[in-house]
MARBA-3410 file (N, C-alpha, C, O; in Angstrom, 1 decimal):
225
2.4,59.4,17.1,2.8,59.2,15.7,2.1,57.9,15.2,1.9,56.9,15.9 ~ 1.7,58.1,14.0,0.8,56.6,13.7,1.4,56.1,12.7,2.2,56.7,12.0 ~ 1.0,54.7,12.9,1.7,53.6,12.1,1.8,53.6,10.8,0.8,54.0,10.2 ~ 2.7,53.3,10.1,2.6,53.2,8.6,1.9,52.6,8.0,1.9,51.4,8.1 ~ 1.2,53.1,7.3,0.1,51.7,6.6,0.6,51.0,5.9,1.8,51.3,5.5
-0.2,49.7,5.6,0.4,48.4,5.5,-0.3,47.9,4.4,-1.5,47.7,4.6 ~ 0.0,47.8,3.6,-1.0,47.5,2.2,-0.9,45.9,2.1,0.0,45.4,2.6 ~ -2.1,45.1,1.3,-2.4,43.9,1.0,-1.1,43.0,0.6,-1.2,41.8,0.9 ~ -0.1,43.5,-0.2,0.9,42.9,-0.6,1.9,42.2,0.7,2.2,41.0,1.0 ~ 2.2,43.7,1.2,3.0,43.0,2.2,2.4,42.2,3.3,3.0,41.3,3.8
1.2,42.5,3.6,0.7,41.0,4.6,0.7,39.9,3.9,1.3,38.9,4.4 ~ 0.4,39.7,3.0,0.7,38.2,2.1,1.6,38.0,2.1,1.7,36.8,1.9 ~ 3.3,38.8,2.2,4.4,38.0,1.8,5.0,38.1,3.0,6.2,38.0,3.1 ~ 4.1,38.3,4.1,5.1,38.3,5.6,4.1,37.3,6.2,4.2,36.9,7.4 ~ 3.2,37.1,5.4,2.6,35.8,6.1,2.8,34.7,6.2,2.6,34.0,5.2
3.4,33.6,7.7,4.0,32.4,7.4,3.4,31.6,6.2,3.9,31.4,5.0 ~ 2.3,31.0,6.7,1.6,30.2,5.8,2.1,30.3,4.4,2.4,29.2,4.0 ~ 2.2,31.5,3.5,2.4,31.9,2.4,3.9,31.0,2.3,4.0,29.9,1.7 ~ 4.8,31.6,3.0,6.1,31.3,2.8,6.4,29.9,3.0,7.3,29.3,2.4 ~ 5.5,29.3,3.8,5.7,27.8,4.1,5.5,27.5,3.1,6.4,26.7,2.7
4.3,27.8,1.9,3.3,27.0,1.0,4.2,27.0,-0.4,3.8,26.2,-1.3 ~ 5.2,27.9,-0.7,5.9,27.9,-1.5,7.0,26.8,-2.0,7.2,26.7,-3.2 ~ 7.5,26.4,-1.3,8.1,24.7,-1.7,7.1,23.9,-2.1,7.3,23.2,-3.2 ~ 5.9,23.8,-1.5,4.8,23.2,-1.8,4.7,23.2,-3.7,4.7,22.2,-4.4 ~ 4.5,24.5,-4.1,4.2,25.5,-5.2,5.1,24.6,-6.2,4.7,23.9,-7.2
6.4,24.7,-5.7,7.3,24.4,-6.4,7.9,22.7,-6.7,8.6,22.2,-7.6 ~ 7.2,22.2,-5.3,7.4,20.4,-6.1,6.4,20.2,-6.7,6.6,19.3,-7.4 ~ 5.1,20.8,-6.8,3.5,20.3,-7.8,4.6,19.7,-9.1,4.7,18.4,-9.3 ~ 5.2,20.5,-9.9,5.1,19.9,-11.5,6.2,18.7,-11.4,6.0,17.8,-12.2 ~ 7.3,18.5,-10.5,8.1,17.1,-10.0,7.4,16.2,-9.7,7.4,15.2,-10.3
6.6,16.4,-8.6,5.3,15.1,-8.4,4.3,15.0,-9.4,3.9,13.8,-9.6 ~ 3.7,16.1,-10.6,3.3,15.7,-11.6,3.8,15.0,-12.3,3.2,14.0,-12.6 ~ 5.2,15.3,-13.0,5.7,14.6,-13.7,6.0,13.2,-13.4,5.9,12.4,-14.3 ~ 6.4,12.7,-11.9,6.2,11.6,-11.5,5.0,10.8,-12.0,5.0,9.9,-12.9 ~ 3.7,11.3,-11.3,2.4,10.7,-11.6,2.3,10.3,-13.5,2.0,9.3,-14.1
2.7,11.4,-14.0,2.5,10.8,-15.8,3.9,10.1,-16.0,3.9,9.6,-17.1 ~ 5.1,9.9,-15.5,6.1,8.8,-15.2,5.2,7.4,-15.5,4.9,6.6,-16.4 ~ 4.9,7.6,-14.1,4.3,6.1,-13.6,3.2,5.5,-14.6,3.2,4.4,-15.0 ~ 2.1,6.9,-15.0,1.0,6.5,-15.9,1.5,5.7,-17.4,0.9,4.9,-18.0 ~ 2.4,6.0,-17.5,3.1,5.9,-19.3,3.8,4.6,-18.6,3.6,3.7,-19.4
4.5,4.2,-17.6,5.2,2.7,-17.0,3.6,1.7,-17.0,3.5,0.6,-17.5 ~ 2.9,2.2,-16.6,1.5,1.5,-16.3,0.8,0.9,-17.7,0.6,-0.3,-17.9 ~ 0.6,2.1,-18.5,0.2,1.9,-19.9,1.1,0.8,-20.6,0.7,-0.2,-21.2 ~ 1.9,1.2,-20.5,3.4,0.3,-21.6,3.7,-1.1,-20.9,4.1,-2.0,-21.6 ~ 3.6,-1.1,-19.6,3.5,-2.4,-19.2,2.8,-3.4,-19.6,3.0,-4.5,-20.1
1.5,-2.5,-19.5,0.4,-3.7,-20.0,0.2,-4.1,-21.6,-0.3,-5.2,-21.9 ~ 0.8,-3.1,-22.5,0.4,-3.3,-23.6,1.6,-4.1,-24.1,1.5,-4.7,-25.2 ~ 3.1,-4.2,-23.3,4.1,-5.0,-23.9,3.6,-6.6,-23.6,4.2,-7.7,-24.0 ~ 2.6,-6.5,-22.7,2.4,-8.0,-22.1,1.1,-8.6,-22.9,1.0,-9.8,-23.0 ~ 0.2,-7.9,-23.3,-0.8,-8.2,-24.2,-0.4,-8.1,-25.9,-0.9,-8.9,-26.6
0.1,-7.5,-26.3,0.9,-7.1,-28.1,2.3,-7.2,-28.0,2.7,-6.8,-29.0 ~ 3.4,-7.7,-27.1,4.6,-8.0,-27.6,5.3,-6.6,-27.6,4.7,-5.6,-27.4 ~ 6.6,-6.6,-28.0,7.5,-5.0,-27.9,6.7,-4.9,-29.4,5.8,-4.1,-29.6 ~ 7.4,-5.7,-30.3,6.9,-5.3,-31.9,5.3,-4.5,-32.0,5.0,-3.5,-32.7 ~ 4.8,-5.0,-31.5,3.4,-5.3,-32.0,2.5,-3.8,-30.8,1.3,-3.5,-30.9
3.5,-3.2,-29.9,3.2,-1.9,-29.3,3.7,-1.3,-29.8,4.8,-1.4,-30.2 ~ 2.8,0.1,-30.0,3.7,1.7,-30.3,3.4,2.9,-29.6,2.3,3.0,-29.1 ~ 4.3,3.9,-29.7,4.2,4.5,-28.7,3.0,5.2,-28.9,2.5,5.6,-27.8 ~ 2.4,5.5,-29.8,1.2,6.2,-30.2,-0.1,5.3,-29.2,-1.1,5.9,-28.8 ~ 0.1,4.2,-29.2,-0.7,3.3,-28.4,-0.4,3.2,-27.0,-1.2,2.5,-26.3
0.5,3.7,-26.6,0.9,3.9,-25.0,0.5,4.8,-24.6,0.1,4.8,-23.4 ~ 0.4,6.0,-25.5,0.4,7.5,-24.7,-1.1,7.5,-24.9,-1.7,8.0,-24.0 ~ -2.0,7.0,-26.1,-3.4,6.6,-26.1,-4.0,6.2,-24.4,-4.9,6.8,-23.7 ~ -3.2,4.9,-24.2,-3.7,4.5,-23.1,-3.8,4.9,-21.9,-4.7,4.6,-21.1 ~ -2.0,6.1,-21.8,-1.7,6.5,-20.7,-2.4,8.2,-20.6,-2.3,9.0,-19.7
-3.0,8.4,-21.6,-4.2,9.7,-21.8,-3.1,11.3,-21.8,-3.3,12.4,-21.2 ~ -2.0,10.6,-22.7,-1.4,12.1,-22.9,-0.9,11.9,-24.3,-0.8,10.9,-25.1 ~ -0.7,13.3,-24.5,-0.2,13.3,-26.4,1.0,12.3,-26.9,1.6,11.7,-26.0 ~ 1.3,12.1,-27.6,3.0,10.8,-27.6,3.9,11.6,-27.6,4.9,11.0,-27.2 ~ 4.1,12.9,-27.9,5.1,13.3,-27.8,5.5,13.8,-26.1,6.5,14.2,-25.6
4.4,13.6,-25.6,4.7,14.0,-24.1,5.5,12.8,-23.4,6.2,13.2,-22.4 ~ 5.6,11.4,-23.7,6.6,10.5,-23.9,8.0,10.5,-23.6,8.9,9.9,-23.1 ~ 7.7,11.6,-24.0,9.6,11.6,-24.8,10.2,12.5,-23.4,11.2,12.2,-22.8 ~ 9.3,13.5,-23.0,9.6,13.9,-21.7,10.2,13.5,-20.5,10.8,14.2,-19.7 ~ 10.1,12.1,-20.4,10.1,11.2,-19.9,11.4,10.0,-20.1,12.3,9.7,-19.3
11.1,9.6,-21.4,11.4,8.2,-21.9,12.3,8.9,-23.7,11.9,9.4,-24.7 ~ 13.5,8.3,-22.9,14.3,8.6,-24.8,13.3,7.3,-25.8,12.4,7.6,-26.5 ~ 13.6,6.6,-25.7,12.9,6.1,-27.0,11.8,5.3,-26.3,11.4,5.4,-25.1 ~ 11.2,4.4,-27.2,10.4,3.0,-27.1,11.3,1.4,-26.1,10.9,0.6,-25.2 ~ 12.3,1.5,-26.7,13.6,0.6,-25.9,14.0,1.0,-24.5,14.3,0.2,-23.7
13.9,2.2,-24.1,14.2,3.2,-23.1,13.1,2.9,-22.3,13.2,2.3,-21.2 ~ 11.5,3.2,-23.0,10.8,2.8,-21.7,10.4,0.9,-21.6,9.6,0.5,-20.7 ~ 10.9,0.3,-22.3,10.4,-0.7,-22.1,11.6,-1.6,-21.0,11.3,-2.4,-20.2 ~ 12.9,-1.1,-21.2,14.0,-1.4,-20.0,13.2,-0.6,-18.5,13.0,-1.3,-17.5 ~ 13.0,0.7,-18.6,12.3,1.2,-17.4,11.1,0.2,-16.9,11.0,0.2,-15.7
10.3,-0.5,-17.6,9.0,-1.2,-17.4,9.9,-2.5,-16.4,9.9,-2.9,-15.3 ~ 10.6,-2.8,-17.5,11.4,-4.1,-16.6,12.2,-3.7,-15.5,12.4,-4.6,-14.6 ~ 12.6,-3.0,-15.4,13.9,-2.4,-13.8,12.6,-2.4,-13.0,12.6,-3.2,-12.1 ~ 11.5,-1.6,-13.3,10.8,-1.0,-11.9,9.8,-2.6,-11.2,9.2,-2.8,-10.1 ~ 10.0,-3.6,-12.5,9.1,-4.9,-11.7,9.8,-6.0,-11.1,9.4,-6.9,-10.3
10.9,-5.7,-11.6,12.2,-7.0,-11.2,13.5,-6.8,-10.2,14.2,-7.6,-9.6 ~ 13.4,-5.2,-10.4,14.5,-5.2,-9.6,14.3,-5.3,-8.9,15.4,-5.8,-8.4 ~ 13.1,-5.2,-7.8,12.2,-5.6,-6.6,12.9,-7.2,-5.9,13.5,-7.4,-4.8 ~ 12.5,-7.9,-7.3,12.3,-9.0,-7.0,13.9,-9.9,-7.2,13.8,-11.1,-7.1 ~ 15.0,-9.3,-7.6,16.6,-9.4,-7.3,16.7,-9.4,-5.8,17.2,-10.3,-5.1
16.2,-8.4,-5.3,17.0,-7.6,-4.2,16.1,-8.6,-3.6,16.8,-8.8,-2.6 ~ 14.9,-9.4,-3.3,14.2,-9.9,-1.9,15.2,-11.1,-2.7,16.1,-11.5,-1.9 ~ 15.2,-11.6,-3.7,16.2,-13.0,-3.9,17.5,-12.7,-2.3,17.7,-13.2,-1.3 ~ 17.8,-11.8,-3.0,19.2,-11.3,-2.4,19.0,-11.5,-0.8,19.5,-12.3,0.1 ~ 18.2,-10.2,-0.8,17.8,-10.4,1.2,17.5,-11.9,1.6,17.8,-12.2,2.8
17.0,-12.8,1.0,16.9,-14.1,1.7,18.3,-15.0,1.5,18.8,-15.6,2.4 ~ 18.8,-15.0,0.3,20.4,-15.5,0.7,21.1,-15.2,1.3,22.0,-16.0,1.6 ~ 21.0,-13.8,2.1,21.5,-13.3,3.5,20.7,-13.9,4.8,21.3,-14.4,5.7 ~ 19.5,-13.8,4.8,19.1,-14.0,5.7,18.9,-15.6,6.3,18.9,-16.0,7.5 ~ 18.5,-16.2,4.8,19.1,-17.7,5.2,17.6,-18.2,6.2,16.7,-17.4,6.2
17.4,-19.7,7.0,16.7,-20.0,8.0,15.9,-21.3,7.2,16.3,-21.5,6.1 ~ 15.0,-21.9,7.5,14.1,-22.5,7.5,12.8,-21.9,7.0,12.4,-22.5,6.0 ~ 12.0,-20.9,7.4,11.4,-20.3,6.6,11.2,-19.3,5.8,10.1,-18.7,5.5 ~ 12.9,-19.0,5.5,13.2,-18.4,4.4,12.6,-18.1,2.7,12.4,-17.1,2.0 ~ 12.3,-19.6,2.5,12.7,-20.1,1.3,10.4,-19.4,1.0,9.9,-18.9,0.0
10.0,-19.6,2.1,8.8,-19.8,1.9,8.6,-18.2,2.2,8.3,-17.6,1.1 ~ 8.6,-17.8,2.8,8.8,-15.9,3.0,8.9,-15.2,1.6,8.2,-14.4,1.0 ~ 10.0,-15.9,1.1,10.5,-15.6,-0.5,9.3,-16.0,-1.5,8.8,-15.2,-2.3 ~ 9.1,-17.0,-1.2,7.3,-17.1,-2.1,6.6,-16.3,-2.3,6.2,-15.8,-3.4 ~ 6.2,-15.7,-0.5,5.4,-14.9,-0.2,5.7,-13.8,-1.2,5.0,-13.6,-2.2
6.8,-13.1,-1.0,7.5,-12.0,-1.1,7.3,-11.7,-3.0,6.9,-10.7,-3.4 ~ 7.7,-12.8,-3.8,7.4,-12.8,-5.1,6.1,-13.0,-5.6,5.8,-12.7,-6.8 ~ 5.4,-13.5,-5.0,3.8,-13.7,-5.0,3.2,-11.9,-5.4,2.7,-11.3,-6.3 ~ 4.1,-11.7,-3.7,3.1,-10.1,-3.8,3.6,-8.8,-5.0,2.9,-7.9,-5.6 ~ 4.9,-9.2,-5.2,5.7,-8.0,-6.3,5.1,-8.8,-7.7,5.5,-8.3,-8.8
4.4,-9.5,-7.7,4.0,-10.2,-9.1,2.7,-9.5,-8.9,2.3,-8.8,-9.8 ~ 2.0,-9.6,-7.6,0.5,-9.3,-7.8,0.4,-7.8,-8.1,-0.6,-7.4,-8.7 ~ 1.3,-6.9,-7.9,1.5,-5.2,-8.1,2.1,-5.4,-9.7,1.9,-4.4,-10.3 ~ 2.5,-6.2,-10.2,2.9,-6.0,-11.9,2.6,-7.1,-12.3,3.4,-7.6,-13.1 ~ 1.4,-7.9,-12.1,1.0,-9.1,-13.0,1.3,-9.2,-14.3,1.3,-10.3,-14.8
1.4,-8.3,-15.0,1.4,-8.2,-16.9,3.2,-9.3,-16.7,3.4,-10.3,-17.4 ~ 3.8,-9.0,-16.0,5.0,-9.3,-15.8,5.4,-10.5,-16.8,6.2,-10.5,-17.8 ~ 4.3,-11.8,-16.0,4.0,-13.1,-15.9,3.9,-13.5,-17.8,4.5,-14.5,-18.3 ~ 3.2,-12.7,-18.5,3.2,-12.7,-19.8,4.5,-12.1,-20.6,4.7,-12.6,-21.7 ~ 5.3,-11.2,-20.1,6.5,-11.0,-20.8,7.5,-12.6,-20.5,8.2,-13.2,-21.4
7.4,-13.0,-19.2,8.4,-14.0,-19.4,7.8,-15.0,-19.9,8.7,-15.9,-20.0 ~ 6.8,-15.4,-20.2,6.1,-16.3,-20.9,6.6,-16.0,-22.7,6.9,-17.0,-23.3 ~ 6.6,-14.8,-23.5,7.2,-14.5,-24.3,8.7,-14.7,-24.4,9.3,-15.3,-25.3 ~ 9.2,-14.3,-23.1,10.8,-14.7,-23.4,10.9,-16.3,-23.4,11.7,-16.9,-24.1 ~ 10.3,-16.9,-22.8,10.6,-18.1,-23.1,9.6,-19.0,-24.8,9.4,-20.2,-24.9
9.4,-18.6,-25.2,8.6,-18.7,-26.5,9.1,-18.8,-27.6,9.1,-19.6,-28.4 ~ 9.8,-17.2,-27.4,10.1,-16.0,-28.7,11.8,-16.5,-28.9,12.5,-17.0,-28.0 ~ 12.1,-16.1,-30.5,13.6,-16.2,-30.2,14.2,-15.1,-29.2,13.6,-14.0,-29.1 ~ 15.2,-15.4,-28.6,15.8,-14.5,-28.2,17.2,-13.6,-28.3,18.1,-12.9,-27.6 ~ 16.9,-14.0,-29.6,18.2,-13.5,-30.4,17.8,-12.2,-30.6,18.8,-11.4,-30.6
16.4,-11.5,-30.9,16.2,-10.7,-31.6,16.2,-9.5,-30.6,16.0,-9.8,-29.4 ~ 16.6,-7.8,-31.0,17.3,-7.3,-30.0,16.4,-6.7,-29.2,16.8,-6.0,-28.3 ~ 14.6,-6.8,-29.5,13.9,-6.6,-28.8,13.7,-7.1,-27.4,13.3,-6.6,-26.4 ~ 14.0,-8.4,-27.6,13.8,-9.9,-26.7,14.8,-9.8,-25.5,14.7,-10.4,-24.4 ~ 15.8,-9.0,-25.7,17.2,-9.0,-25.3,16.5,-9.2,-23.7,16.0,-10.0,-22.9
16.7,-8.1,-23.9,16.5,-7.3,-22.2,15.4,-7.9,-21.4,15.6,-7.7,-20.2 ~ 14.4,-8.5,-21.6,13.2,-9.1,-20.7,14.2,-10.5,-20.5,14.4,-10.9,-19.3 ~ 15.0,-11.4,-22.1,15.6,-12.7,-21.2,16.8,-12.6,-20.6,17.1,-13.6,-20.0 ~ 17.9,-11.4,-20.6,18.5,-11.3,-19.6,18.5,-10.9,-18.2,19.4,-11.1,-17.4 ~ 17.4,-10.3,-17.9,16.4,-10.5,-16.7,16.0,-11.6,-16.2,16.4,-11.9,-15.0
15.1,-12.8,-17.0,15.0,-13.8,-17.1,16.0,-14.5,-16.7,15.8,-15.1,-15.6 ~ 17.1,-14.7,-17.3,18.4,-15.5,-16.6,19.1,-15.0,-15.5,19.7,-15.8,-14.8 ~ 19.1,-13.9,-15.3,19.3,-13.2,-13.7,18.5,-13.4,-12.6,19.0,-13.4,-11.5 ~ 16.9,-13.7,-12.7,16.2,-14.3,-12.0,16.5,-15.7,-12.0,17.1,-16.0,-10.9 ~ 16.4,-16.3,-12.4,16.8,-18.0,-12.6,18.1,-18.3,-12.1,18.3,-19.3,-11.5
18.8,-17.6,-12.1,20.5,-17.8,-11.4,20.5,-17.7,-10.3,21.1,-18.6,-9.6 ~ 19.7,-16.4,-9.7,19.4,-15.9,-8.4,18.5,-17.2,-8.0,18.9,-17.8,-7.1 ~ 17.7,-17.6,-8.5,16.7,-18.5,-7.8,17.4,-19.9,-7.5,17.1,-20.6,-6.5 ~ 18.4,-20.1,-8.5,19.2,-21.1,-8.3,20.2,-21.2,-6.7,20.4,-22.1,-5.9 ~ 20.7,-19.8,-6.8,21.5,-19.6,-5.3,20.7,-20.0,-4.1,21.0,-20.5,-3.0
19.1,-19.4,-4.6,18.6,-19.7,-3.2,18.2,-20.9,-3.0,18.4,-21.4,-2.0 ~ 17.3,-21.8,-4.3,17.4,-23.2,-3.9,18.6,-23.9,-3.3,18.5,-24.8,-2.4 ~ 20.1,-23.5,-3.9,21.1,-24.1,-3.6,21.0,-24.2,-1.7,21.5,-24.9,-0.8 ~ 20.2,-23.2,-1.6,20.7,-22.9,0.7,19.5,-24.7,1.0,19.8,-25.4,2.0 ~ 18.7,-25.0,0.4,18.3,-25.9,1.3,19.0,-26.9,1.2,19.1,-27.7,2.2
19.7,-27.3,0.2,20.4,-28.4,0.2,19.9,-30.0,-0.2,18.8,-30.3,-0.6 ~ 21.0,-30.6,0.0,20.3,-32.2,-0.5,19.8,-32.5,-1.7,18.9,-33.3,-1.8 ~ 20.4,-31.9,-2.8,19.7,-32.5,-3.7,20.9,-31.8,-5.3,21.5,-30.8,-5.6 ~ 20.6,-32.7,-5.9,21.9,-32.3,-7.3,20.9,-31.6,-8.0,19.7,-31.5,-7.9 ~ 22.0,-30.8,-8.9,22.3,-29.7,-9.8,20.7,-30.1,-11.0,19.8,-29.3,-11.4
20.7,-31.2,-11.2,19.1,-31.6,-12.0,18.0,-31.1,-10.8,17.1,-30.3,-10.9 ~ 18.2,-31.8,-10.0,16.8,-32.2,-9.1,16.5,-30.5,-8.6,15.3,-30.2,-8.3 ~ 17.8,-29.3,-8.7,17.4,-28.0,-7.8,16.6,-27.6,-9.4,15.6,-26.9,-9.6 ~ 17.3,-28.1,-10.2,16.6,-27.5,-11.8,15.0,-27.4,-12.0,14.2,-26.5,-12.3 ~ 15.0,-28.7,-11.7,13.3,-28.5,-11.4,12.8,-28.5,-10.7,12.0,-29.4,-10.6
12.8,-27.8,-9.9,12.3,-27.3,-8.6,12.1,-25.9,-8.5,11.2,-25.3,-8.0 ~ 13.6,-24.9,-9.5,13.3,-24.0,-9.8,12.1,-24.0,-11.1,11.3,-23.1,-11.2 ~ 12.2,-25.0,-11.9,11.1,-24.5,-13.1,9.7,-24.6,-12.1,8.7,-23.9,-12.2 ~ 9.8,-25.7,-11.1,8.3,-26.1,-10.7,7.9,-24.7,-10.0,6.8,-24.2,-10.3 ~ 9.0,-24.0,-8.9,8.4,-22.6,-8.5,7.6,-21.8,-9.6,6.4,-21.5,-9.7
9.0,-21.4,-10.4,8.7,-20.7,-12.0,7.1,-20.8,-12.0,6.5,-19.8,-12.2 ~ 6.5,-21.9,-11.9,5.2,-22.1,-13.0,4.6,-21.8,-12.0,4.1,-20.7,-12.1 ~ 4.5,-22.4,-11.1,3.7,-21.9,-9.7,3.7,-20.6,-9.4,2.6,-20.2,-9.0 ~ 4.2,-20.0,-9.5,4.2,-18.5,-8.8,4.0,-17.7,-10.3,2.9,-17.2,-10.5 ~ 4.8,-17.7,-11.2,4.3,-17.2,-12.7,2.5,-17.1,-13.4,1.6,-16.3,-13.7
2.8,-18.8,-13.3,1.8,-19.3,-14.1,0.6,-18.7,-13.4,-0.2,-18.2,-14.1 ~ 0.3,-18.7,-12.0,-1.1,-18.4,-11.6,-1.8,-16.8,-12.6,-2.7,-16.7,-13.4 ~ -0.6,-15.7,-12.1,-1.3,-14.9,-13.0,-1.8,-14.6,-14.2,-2.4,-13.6,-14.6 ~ -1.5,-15.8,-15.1,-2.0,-16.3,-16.5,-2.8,-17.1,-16.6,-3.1,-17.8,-17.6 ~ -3.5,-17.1,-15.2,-4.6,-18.4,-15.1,-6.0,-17.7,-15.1,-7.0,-18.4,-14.7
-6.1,-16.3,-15.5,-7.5,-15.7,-15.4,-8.6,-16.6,-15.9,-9.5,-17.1,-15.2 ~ -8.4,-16.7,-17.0,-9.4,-17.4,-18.0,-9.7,-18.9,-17.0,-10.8,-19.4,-17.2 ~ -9.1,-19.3,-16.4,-9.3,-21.1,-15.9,-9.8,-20.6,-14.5,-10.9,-21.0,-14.2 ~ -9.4,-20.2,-14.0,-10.3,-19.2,-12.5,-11.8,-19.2,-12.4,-12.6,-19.8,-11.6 ~ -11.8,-18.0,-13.9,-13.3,-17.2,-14.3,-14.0,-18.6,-14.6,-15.3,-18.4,-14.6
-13.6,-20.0,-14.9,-14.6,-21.4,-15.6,-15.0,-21.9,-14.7,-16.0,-22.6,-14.7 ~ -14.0,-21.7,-13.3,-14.1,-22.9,-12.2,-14.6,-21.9,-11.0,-15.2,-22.5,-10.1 ~ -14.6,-20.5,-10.8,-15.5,-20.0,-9.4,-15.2,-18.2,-10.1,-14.8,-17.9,-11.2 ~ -15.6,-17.5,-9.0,-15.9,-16.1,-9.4,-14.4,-15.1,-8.7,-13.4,-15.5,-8.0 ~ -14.7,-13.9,-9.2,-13.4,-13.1,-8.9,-12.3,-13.3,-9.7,-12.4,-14.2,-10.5
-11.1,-12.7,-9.7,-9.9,-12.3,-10.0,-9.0,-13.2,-9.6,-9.3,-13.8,-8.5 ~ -7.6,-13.6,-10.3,-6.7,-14.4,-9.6,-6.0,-13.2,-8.9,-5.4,-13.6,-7.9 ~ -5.9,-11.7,-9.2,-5.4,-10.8,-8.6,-6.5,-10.1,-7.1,-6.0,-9.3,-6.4 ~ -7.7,-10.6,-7.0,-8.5,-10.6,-5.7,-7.7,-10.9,-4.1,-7.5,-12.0,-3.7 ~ -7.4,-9.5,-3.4,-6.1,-10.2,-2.4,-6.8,-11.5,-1.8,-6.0,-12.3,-1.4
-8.0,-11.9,-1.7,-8.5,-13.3,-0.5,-7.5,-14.0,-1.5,-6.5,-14.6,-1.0 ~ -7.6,-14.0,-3.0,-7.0,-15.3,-3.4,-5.6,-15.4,-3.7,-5.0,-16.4,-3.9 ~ -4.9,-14.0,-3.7,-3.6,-14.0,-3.8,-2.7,-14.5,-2.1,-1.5,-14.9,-1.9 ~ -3.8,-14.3,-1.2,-3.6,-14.9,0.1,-3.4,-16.6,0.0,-2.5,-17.3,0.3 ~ -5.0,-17.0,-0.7,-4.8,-18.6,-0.7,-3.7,-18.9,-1.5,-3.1,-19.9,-1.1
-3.1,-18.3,-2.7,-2.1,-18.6,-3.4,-0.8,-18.8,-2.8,0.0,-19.6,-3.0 ~ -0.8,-17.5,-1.9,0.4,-18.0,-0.9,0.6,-19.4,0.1,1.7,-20.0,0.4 ~ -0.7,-19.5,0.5,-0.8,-20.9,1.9,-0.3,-21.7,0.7,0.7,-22.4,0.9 ~ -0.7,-21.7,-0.4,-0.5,-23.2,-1.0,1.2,-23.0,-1.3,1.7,-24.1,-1.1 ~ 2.0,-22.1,-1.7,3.2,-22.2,-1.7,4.2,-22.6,-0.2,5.2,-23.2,0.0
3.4,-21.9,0.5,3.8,-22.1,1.8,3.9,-23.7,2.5,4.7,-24.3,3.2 ~ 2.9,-24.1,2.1,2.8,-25.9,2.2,3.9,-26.2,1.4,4.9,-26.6,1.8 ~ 3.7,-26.1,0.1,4.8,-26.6,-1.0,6.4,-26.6,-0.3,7.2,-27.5,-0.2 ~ 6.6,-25.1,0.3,8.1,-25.1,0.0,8.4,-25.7,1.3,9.4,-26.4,1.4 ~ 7.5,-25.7,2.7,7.7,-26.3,3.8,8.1,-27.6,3.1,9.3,-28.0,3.2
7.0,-28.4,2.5,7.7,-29.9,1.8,8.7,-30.1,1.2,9.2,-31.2,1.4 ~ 9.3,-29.3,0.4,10.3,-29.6,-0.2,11.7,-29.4,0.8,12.7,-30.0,0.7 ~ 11.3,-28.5,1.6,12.8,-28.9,2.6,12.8,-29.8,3.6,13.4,-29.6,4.7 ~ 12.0,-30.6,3.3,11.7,-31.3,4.3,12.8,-32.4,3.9,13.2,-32.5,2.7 ~ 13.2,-33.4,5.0,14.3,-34.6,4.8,13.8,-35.7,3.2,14.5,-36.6,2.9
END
């Protein structure tokens, strides 16, 4: 008796491979949508840090981020919506390593922690210019809100962790947090003074390496007796 024939259909759908590749099939437009996520965080990041919230629009985001603006909305309920998103995905980072070193505590804690905000700064440099705005701008106004309540959540947190080395009053940790502040802030606003005095990027990893040794010296000194 001979076999039933087998037509093209059913070898394709009894074919492993096939059946494997089908999940595949079906995360493509989730990981797309991710990737134009991130592109529209990317775009809007940088343009809140170069034109201010006011002075960006979303027509100028989705320009940047190379999709229509209403494709936006897919994404992001309003303008306020993605610009709280811009700030969670660069700071929250940088709570939580505050956090892990108040747990972890030690001697070269304090300087790990440098390291550690050095590098989540060098992945969202535009950052360095929003808080340069929050400290500028009024911050009454309800655009301003959300970048300086961030701002003072970092500074609180920074305050806990200066508090672990000890030895020194409530003024003297004050400036020490502003002196970090500038030091680790300020370098990525230092493009222009870089480009006068030698070649490359302050974002170049060799120099975001030297930027670290020199905090590394710093914070070794400061807990020192």
């Amino acid at each position: 008796m001979s076999a039933e024939p087998v037509d093209a259909k059913t070898i394709k759908s009894t074919n492993p491979k096939t059946r494997v590749a089908k999940p595949k099939a079906q995360n493509k437009p989730k990981a797309k949508g991710l990737r134009t996520a991130a592109r529209i965080l990317d775009a809007a990041e940088t343009l809140f840090a170069q034109k201010g919230y006011k002075g960006t629009s979303l027509r100028d985001i989705a320009r940047n981020a190379h999709i229509q603006q209403p494709g936006i909305y897919k994404h992001f309920d309003s303008k306020q919506h993605l610009y709280a998103a811009v700030l969670d995905r660069a700071l929250s980072p940088m709570i939580e390593a505050m956090q892990s070193h108040l747990v972890d505590g030690g001697d070269e804690a304090y300087a790990q922690l440098l390291d550690q905000m050095t590098d989540l700064l060098a992945e969202h440099p535009a950052m360095a210019s929003l808080f340069q705005q929050a400290l500028l701008v009024d911050d009454s106004t309800d655009n301003q809100q959300p970048i300086t309540e961030w701002l003072v959540r970092l500074l609180v947190q920074g305050k806990e962790t200066i508090a672990l080395i000890g030895g020194a009053s409530h003024e003297e940790q004050a400036i020490q947090i502003i002196a970090t502040f500038n030091l680790v802030t300020g370098y990525f606003l230092s493009q222009r003074i870089f480009e006068t005095l030698a070649e490359g990027k302050v974002t170049d990893p060799v120099n975001i390496e030297r930027q670290k040794q020199l905090l590394r010296r710093l914070a070794r000194a400061w807990q020192m007796p």
